[in-house]
C-alpha positions as CSV (number, residue, x, y, z in Angstrom):
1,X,0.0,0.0,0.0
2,X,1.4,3.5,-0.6
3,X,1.8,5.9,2.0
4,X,1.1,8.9,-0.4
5,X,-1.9,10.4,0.1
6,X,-4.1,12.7,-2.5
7,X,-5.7,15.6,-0.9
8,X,-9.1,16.3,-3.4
9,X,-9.3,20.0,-4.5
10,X,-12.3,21.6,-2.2
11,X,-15.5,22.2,-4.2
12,X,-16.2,25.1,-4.9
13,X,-19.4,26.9,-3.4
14,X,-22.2,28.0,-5.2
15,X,-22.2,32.0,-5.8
16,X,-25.2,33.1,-3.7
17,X,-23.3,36.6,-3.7
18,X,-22.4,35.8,-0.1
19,X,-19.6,38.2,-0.4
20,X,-22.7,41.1,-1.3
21,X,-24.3,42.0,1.8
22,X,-28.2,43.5,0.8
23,X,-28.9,46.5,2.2
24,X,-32.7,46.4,4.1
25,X,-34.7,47.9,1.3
26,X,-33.5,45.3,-0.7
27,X,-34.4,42.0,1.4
28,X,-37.7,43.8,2.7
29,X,-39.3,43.9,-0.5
30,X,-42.2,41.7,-0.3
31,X,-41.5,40.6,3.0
32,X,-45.4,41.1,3.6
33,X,-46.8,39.0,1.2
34,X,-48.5,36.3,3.4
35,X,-49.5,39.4,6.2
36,X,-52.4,39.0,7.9
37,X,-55.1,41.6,6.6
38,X,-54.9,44.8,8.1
39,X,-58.1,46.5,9.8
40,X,-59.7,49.5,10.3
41,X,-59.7,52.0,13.7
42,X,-60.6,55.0,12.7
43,X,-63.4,56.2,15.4
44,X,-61.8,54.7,17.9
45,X,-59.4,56.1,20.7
46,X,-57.3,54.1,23.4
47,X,-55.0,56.2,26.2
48,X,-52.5,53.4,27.6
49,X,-50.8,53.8,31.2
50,X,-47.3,53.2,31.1
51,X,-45.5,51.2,33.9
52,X,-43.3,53.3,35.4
53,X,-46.1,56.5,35.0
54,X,-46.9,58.5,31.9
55,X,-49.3,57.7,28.9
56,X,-49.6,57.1,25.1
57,X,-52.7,58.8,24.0
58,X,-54.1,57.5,20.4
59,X,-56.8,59.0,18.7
60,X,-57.7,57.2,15.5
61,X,-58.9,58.8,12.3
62,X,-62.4,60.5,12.2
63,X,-62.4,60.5,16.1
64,X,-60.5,63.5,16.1
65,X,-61.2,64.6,12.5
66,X,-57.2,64.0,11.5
67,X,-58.7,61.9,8.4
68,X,-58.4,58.4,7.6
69,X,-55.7,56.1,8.0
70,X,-54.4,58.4,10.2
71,X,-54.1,58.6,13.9
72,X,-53.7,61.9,16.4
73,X,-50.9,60.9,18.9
74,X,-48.7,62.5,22.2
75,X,-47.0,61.0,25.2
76,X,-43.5,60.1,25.6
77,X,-42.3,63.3,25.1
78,X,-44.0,64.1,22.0
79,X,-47.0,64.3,19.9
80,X,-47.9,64.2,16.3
81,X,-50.2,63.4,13.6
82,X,-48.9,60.2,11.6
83,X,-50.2,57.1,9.5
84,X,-51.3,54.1,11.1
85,X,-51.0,49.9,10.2
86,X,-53.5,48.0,12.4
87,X,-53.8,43.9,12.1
88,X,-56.1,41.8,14.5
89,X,-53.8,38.9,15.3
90,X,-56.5,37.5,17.3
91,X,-60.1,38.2,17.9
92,X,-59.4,40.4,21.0
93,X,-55.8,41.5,20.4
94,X,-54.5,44.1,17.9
95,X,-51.0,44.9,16.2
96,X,-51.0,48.8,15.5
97,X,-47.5,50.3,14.5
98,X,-46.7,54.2,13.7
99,X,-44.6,54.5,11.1
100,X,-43.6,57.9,11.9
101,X,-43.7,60.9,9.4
102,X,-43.8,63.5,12.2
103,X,-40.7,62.1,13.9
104,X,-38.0,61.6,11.4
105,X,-36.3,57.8,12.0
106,X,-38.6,56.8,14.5
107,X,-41.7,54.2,14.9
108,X,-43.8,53.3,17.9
109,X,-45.3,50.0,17.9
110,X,-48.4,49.1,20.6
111,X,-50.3,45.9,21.4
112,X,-53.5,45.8,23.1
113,X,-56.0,43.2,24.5
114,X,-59.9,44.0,24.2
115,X,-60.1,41.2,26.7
116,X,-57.3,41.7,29.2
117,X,-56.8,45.2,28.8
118,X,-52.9,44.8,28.5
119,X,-51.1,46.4,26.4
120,X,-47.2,47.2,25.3
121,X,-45.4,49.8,23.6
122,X,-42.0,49.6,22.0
123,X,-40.2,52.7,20.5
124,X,-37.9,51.9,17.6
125,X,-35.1,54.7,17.0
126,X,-32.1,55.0,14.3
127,X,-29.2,56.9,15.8
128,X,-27.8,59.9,14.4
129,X,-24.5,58.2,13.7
130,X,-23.3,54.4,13.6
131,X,-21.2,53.4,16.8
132,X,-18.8,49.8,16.1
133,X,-20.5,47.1,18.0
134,X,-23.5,48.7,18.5
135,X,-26.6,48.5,16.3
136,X,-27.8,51.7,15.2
137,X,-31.8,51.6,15.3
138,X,-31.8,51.4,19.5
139,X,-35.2,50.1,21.0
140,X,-37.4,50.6,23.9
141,X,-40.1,48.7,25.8
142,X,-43.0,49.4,28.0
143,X,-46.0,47.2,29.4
144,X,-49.2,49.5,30.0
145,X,-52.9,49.1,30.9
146,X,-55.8,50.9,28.1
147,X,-58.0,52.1,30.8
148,X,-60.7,50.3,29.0
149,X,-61.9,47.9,32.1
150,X,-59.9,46.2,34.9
151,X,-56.7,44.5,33.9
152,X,-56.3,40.4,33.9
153,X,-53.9,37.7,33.1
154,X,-50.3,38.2,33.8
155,X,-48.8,41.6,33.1
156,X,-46.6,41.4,29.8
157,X,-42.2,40.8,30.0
158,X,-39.4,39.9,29.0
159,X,-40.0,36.1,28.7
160,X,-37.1,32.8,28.0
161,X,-39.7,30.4,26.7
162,X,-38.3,30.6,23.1
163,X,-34.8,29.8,24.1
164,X,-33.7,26.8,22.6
165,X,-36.5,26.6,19.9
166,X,-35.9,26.7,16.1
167,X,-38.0,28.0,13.9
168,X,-38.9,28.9,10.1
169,X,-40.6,32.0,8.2
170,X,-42.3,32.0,4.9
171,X,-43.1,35.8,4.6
172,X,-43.6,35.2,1.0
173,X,-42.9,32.9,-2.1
174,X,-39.2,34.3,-2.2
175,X,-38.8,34.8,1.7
176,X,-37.9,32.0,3.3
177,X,-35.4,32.1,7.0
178,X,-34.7,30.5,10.1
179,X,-34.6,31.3,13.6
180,X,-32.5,29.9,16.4
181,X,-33.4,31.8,19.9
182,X,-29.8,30.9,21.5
183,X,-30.6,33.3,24.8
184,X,-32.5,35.6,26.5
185,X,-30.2,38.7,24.6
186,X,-29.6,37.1,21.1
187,X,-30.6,35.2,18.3
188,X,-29.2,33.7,15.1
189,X,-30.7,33.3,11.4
190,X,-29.9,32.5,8.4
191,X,-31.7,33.2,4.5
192,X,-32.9,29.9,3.2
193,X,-34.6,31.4,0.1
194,X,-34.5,35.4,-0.8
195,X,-32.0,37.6,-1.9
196,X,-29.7,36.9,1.1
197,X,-29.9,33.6,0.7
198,X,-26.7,32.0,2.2
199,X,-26.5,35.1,4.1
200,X,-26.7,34.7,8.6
201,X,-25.6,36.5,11.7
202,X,-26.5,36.5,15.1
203,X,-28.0,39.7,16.2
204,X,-29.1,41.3,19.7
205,X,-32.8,40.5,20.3
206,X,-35.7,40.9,23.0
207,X,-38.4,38.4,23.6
208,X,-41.8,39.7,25.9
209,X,-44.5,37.3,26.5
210,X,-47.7,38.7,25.4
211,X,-50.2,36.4,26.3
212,X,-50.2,32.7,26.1
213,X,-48.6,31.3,23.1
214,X,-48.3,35.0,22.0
215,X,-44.6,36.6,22.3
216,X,-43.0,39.7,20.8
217,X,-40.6,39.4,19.7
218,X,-37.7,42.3,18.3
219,X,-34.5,42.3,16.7
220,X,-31.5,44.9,16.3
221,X,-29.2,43.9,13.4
222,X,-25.1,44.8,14.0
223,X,-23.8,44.8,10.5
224,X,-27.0,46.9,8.6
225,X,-28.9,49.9,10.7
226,X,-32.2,47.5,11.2
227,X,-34.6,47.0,13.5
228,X,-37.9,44.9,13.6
229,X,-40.9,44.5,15.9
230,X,-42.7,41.5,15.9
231,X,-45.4,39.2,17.2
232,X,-45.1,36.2,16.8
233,X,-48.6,33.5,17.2
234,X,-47.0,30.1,18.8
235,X,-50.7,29.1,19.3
236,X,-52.8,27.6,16.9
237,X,-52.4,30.0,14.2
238,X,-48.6,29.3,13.8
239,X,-48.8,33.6,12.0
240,X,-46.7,36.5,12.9
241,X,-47.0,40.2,11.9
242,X,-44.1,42.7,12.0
243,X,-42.6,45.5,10.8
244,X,-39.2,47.0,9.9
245,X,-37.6,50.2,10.8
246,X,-34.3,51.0,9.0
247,X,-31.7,52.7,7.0
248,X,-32.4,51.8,2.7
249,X,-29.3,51.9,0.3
250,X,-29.4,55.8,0.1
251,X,-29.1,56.0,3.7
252,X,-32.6,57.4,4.3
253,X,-35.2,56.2,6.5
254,X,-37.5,53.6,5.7
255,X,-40.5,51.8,7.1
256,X,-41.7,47.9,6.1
257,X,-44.4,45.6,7.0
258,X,-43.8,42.1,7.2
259,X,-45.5,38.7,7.9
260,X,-46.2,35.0,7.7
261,X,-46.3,31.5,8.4
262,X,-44.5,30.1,10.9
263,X,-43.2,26.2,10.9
264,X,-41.6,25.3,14.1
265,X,-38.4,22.9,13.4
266,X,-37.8,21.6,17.4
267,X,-36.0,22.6,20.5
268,X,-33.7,21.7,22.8
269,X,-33.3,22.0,26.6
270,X,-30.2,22.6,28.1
271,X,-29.6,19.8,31.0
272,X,-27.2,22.1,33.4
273,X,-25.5,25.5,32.8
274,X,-28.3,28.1,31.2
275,X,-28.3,30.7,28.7
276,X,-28.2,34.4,30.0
């Protein structure tokens, strides 16, 4: 027997452009396709209590004569007139998210129980400049009551019951990725079908338990200035409904929907030593 031994050339990779990184207007294009349908509030109002004191006031449409489509806000600090995107997720809970026109690079994102009368609110901001190591579009979070009858059920927060799980989203034909939710502060995915296909990172991430088998969950990308809300339906509906707050390819501010089917993979438990 010889002792030489032959070494096979590598094979090559496909090109999936993996050395191209797409910019956000570029992979959110169509991202919404399979979105729930959105609905209607104008005539309606809801003023949420924040924890930690203050309010979100929201004034829909013809209920203060701003017009339709359009909703008449103020609290955090400031106030404006801006377009509205509403979805019922579920018969008694609503996903409403400012894309704001008023308040250059910023969106607030609120859901509310009819049922419950919970609520939360997260504020998605892009910074004025990008720092290394630190995603640009920053976000916040608040739980809140709508004053609409006496609150029930556990008071939404920061939850660990996706850690471990795996998970895939079809948003659309030609949107296909996964999901790994590694800890309480991160999670990782990669493109299986789109135009960052091959394409993967593991970003900085927040999960909230909504309600049960309803989480929120939001993502801040490092390497583009991204940021998303979601909430995600682990119940029998196996939907979620997001949007996307970012910087396009011109460097200007840029607002997406997004949505789809989810198709859970598995999960693991970890037998000692736990995630942060």
């Amino acid at each position: 027997m010889s002792d030489d031994v032959t070494i096979a050339d590598p094979v090559s990779a496909p090109d999936d452009g993996l050395d191209e990184w797409r910019t956000y207007d570029e992979f959110a294009a169509g991202i919404d396709t399979y979105r729930l349908p959105n609905i209607d509030l104008d005539g309606t109002s809801l003023t949420l209590a924040l924890d930690g004191g203050g309010t979100l006031a929201l004034d829909f449409g013809s209920s203060t004569g701003s017009g339709a489509g359009l909703v008449t806000w103020s609290g955090l600090g400031a106030a404006g007139t801006d377009p509205y995107d509403a979805v019922a997720v579920r018969d008694d809970v609503v996903f409403v998210n400012l894309p704001l026109a008023s308040r250059e690079r910023e969106a607030l994102t609120v859901v509310y129980s009819t049922t419950t009368h919970r609520a939360t609110v997260v504020r998605s901001r892009i910074a004025a400049e990008a720092v290394e190591g630190t995603p640009q579009v920053g976000q916040e979070f608040w739980s809140a009551t709508t004053g609409a009858g006496e609150p029930t059920g556990e008071v939404p927060g920061p939850s660990r019951d996706l850690i471990g799980k795996r998970n895939v989203y079809r948003y659309s034909p030609h949107h296909l990725y996964e999901h790994v939710y590694v800890s309480s502060q991160r999670y990782a995915w990669q493109c299986l079908e789109g135009v960052q296909r091959g394409h993967g990172d593991m970003d900085l991430s927040t999960v909230w338990k909504f309600a049960d088998g309803l989480y929120l969950f939001c993502f801040r990308e490092f390497r583009i200035a991204v940021a998303s809300v979601w909430l995600h339906d682990l119940g029998y509906q196996l939907m979620t409904t997001g949007i996307f707050l970012g910087l396009n390819g011109d460097g200007d501010s840029e607002h997406s929907r997004g949505g789809g089917h989810i198709y859970p993979l598995g999960s693991v438990a970890y037998p000692d030593a736990q995630p942060v």
